[in-house]
N, C-alpha and C positions, 0 to 999 in steps of 0.2 A: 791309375792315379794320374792326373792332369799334373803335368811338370811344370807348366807356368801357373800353375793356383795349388800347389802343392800343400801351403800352409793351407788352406782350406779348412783341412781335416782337424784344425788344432781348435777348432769354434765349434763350443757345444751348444745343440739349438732347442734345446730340454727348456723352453722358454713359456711360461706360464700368459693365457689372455685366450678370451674367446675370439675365436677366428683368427690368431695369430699364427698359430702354428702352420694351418693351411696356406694361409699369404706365403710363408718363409717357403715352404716346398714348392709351392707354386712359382716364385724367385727365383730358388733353387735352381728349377725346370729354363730360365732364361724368358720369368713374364715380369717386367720392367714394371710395367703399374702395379702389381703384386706385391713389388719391391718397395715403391715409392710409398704403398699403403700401409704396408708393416713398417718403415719408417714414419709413418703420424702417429700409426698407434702405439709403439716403445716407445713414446712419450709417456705416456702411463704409465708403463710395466715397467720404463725404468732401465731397459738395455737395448738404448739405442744403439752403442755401437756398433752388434752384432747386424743388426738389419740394415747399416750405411756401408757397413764390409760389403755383404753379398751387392746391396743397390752400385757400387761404385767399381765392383767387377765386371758388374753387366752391363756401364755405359762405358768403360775402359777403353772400349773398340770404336764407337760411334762416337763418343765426345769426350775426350782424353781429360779436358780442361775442368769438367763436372766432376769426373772421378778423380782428380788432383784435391778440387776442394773438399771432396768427401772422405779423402784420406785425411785432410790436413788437419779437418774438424774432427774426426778422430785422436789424432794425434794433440791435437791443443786439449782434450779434454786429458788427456794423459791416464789411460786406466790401464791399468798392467794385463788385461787376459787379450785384450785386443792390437795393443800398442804396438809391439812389432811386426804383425802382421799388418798392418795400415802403411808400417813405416818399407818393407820391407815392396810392399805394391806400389805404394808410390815410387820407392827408388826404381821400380823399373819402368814406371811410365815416363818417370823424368828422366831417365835414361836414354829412352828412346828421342827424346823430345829435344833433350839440353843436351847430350852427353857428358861431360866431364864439368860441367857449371859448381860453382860455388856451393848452392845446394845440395846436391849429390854429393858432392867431397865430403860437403858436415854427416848426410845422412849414414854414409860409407865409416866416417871414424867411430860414430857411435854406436853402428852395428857391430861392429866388430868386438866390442865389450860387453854387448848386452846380448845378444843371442846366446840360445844356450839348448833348443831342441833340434837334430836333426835335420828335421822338413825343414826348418828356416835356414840350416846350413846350404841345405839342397836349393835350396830359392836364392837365397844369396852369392852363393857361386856360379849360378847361371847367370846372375846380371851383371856380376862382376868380369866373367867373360865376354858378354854381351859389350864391356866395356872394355875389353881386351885391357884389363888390370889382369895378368895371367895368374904373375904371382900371388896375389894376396887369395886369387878363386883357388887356388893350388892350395894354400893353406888352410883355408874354411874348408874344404872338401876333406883335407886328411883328419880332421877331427870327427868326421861323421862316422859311428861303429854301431848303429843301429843293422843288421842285418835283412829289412826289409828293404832299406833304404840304400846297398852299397853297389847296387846297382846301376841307380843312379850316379852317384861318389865318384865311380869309376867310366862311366860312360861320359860323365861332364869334366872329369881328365882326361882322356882318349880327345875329345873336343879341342882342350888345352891342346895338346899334343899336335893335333890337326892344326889348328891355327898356326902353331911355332913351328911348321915345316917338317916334323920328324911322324912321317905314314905309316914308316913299319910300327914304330910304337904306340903309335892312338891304333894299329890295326889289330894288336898284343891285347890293348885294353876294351875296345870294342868287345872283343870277341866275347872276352872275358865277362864284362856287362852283359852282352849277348844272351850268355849260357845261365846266369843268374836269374836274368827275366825269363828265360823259357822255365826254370824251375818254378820261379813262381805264378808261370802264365802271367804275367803284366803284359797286355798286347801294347800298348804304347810304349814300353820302353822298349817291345821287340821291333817295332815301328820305327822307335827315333834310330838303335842303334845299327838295325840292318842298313838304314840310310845311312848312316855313318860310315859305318865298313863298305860301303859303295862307293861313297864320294872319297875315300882311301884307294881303296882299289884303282878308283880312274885314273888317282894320282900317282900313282906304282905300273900303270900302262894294263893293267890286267880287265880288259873291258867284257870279256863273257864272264869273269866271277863280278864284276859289278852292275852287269842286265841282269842277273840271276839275282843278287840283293836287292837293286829296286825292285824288283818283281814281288820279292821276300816282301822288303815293306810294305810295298801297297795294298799285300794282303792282308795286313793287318786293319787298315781302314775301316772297313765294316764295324770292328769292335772300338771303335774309338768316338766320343766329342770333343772335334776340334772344330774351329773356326776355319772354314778356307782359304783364309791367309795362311794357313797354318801348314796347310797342306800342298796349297800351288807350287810352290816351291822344288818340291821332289818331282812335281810332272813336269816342271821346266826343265829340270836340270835331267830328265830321264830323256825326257823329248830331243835334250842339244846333244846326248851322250846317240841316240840312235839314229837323227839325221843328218847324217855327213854326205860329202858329196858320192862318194863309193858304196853306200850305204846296199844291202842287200833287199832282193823281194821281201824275205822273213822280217827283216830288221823294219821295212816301211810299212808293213801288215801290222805289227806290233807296235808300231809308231802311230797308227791311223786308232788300233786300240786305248793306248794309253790316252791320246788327246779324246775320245768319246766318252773314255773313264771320266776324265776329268772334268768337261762340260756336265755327266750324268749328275755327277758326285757333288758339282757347284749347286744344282738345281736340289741335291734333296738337303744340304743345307741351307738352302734358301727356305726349304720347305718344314727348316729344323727336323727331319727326318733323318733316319742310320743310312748311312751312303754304302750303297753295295756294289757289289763287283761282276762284269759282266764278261766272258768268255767272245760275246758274239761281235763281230765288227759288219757293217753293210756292206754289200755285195755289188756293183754296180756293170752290169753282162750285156747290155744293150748299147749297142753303137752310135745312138742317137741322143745318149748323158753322158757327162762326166760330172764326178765328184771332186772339188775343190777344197781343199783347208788350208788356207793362207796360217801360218802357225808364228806368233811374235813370239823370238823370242828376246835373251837380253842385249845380245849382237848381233842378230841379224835376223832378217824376215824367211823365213821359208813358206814353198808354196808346193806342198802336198796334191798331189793329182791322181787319180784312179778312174782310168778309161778303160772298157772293156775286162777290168783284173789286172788290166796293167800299172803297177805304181811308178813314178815320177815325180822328184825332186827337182827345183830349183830356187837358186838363193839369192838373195837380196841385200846387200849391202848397207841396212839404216839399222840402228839400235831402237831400240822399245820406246825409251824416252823421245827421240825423234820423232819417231814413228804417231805415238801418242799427239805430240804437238801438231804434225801432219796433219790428222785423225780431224783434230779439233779446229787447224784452219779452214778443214774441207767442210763440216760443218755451217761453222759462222760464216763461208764462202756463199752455200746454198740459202742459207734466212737472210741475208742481204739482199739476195737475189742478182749477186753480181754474173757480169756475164761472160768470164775468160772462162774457157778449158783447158786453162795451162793444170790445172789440181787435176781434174778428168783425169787427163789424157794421163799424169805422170802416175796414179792411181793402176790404168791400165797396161801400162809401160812394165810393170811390178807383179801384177800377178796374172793377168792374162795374156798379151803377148808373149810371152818365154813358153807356154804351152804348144802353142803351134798348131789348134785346132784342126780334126779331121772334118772335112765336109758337112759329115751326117751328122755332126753334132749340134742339137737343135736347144738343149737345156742345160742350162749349165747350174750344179748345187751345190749352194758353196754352204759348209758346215765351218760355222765359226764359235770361236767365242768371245766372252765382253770386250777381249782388242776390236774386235772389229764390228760386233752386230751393232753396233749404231752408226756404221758408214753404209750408205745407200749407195748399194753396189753397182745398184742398175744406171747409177749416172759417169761410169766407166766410159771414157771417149776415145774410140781410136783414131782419131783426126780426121776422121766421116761423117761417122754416126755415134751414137751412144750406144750402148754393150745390148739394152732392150731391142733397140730396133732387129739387133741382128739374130738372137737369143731370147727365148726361158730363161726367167730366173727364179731361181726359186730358195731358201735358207731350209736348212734340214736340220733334228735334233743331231744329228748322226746315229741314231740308235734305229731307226727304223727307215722305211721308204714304200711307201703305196702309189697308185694309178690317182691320177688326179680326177676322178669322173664321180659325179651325184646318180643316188640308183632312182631318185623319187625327189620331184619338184614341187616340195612341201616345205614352206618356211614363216619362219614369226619372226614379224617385227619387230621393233622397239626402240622408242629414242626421247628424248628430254632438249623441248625445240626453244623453251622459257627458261630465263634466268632461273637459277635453282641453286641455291645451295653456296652462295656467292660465287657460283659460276657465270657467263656468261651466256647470251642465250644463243641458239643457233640455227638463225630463222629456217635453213634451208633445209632441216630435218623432214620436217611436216615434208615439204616437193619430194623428199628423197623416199618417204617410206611409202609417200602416195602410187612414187612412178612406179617402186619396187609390188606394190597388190596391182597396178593395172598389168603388168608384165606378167606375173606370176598369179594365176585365177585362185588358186589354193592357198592363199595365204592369210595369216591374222597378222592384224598391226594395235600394237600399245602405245599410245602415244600418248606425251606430258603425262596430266593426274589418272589417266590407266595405265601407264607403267610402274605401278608400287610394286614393293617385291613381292607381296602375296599374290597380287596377278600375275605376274612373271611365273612365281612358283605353279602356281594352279593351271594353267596353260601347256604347264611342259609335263603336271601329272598326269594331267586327260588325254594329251597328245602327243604322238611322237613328228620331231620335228625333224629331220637332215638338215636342215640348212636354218640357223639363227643370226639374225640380222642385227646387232647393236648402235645404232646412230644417240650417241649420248657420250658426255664427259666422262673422259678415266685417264688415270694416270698412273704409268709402270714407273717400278722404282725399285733399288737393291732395294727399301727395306721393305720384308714380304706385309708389316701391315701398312703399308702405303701405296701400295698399291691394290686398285679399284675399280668400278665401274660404279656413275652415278644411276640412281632410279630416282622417280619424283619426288618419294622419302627417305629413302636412306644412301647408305655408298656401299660397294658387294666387293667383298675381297675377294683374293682368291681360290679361298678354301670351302668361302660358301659360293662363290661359282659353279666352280668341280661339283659340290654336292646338288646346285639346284640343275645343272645340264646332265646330270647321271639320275635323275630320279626316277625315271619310267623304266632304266634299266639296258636302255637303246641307246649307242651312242650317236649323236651328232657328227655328221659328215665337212658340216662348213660351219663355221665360228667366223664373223665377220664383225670388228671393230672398227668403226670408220670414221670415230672424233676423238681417240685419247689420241696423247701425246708422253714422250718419257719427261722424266723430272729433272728441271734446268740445274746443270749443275752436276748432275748426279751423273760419275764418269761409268759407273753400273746400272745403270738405271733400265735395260734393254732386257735385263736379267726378268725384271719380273717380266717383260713380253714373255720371254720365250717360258717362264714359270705358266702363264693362261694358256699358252702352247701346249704346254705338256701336261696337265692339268686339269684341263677343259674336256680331256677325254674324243676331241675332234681329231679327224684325221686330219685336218687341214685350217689351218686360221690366215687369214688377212687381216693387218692391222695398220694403224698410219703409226709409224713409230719417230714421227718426228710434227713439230706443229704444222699442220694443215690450215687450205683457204676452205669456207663452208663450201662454195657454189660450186668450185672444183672438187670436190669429192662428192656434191649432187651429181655431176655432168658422169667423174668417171664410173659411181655406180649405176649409173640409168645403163652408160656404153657395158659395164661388165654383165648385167642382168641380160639382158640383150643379147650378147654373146652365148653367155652360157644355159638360156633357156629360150630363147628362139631360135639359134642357129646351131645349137647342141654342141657348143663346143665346150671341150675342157675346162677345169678351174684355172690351170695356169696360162691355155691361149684365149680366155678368157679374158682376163688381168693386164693380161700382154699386149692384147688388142686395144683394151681401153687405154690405159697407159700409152703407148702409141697416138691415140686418139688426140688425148691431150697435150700432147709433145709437138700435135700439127696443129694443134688450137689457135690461135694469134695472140688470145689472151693467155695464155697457162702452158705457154711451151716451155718456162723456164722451171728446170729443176725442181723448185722450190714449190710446185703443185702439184709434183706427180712420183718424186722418187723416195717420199717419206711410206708409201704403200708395198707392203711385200705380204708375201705367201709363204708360210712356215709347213712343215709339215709335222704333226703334232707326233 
């Protein structure tokens, strides 16, 4: 039972209309037009309220201000099966929003008379915490005697308890919730409260009984839908609790786990998929990589290192919010195309320098997540060179690591060179995929009105291809249906990506995207990169993860095709070289034409 939509359960959806029942499930499921369609059609049937509940749950997270009004038009229609459930969602959006505003006071007096089933006592005391009104959450809790539900009752006391300073006693009451949810198997309440009795424990100094309760909770994840806000949370606070400066080999192995957990975990809710749990961490035994996780957290940066098996911490002095703003001038530093390395160098200052690099070390993989995959790492300056000149770069899921090398110099092209779709056009496609078939003798190119999806599809059924070339608009974005790739008819998410690169059965070795760009704006928006990452079923993808000039991304794939099919070098000195290439070009040695390109490993 979901503890932030608990009242949920109080809305019967025994609701008469063709086709409506299936929309509501489909809603249900978290499909937003599904929602929006069963609210035209209870217009008919006559209960709309119930199909503006579910629709104004579902946009609660992405557009707060939509689901305000959808409560509110609830709530003006004043019908009694819905009415305090509307009233009871908004008070906590506008809690989050306003806190203590005028609104919320009114909403708060009037609950307090009119409630009168359990779930709502349970819903309402959690915002009222939320609003650290302790007292009055203290009171609506002790009225709840439902015994499915005192689980909860007593777990959102323990919380009370936790806030007002007194551990041993929320650790009394934990436990107690604890032993209730194991009876009844409620894996989220064993989820919330084992977190609970952790973040007590820390605070009581007892730090292996609370590695051992995060551990507890996180296992519970699989069985649970939550939103990953929902959940980051516990990997921060597990991550700050295991990276200290004394911190042990075990303790940094288990630390390099839990942050993979968590990038894995982001990615299958992205893909609204059951987020699973993995035992394995990567291994990194060769004295010519290291593996990097710069890890933000809320005070302070750490910088996770694994050379040869060896683990290594070091810390960083900026908080997340900092950090963030950082992030964002380094950005708007590079699309300006200004020319100081003062960002570079202090970039590098932070997470490379303090490592101290052994000689042999030729690649450096950095595994990150949404803090940092949209900072182009490779424009790191140690007041020489740039991190490239010296280095491999390469981003890694964390979950896996292969040899970067093609068995068979077979590839298909494809790209969209003409305005399309009110996109722009991008003349230098046509030059790009031409240079790329006189390089490569074995190859097909779709270009413009032959790149529809059913040719694309037909293409990859008749043949297997290792290496697919995409020159055409797309763009990544947190949300997973906004991000795409365009074809001359339609735009390809990600799901029917994965299925049309998986259809002969063979996987793709090189997945090459070389004109999307992320969505302006969108501080997650990298997320769906690394979603075509892992996804796409490649062992390997390159993509420009930031807006691109056309001619310069003609020049660097002619230098990277070249590299890697006439002079048989790898995919990353491949990349490396080109990149380099452009960096001594006169025209496109600034940043801003060559550090938007990286190498994922899928």
């Amino acid at each position: 039972m979901k503890l932030s939509n608990i009242v949920i359960g109080l809305l019967s959806l025994t609701i008469s209309g063709e086709g409506y029942n299936e929309l509501i499930q489909q809603a249900i499921e978290g499909d937003i037009r599904a929602a929006e369609k069963a609210v035209e059609i209870s217009e008919s049937i006559g209960d709309r309220s119930k199909a503006i509940i579910i629709l104004a749950n579902l946009v609660s997270e992405t557009d707060p201000d939509r689901a305000i009004r959808l409560y509110q038009s609830i709530i003006n229609q004043n019908e009694n099966n819905t009415y305090n459930v509307a009233q009871l969602n908004l008070l906590s959006l506008l809690a989050k929003k306003y806190q203590l505003n005028e609104q919320v006071l009114e909403i708060i007096a009037e609950l307090q008379y009119a409630i009168s089933k359990d779930s709502e006592r349970i819903s309402f005391g959690q915002t009222l915490i939320e609003l650290e009104l302790y007292q009055e959450a203290s009171i609506v809790l002790s009225q709840v005697t439902d015994s499915n539900l005192m689980s909860y009752s007593l777990g959102l006391k323990a919380r009370i308890n936790e806030e007002q300073g007194n551990p041993e006693l929320a650790r009394e009451k934990y436990y107690q919730a604890y032993l209730i949810a194991e009876s009844q198997q409620d894996s989220e309440a064993l989820f919330r409260w084992a977190w609970g009795l952790a973040r007590v424990e820390v605070q009581l100094g007892n730090m292996e009984e609370a590695i051992a309760l995060y551990q507890d909770a996180l296992s519970h994840i699989p069985n649970l839908s939550l939103e990953f806000n929902e959940i980051e949370p516990i990997y921060q606070e597990f991550l700050d609790i295991l990276l200290t400066d004394d911190a042990s080999q075990q303790s940094l192995r288990l630390a390099q786990s839990v942050f993979e957990q968590k990038q894995f975990n982001e990615l299958s809710i992205f893909f609204d998929e059951t987020c699973l749990l993995s035992n394995t961490t990567q291994s990194y035994k060769t004295s010519d990589k290291i593996a990097i996780y710069p890890i933000v957290l809320k005070n302070r940066l750490i910088i996770l290192s694994v050379y040869e098996n060896i683990y290594q911490i070091h810390t960083v002095s900026i908080n997340q919010q900092d950090f963030r703003e950082f992030a964002s001038q380094l950005n708007q530093h590079i699309k300006s195309k200004q020319i100081s390395l003062t960002l570079y160098q202090q970039l590098y200052e932070w997470i490379v320098k303090p490592l101290e690099l052994d000689r042999e070390v030729e690649t450096l993989i950095f595994v990150v997540d949404n803090q940092l995959r949209n900072l182009p790492l490779t424009t790191m300056h140690d007041g020489e060179k740039y991190l490239i000149a010296n280095y491999h770069i390469r981003l890694s899921q964390g979950l896996s690591w292969s040899d970067s090398t093609i068995s068979q110099h077979k590839i298909l092209g494809a790209g969209v060179s003409e305005a399309r779709q009110s996109f722009e056009s991008l003349p230098f496609v046509e030059n790009e995929l031409s240079t790329i078939s006189s390089i490569i003798q074995n190859s097909s190119i779709l270009i413009n009105e032959k790149f529809t999806l059913l040719n694309f599809q037909n293409q990859l059924k008749k043949n297997h291809y290792p290496i697919i070339h995409l020159a055409t608009h797309g763009k990544f974005s947190s949300n997973f249906e906004e991000t795409f790739l365009l074809t001359w008819d339609e735009q390809i998410n990600i799901r029917e990506l994965e299925q049309i690169l998986t259809i002969n059965g063979r996987p793709v070795e090189l997945l090459i995207l070389s004109a999307c760009e992320t969505a302006v704006g969108d501080e997650k928006a990298t997320l769906g990169l690394a979603g075509i990452a892992n996804r796409s079923g490649a062992k390997f993808v390159i993509a420009s993860m930031s807006e691109i000039q056309d001619e310069a991304t003609q020049i660097l794939m002619t230098q990277f095709y070249q590299n890697l099919i006439i002079s048989g070098l790898s995919i990353s000195e491949s990349l490396h070289l080109a990149q380099l290439y452009l960096i001594n070009h006169p025209q496109f040695s600034h940043p801003f034409f060559w550090s938007g390109f990286v190498l994922i490993t899928g």
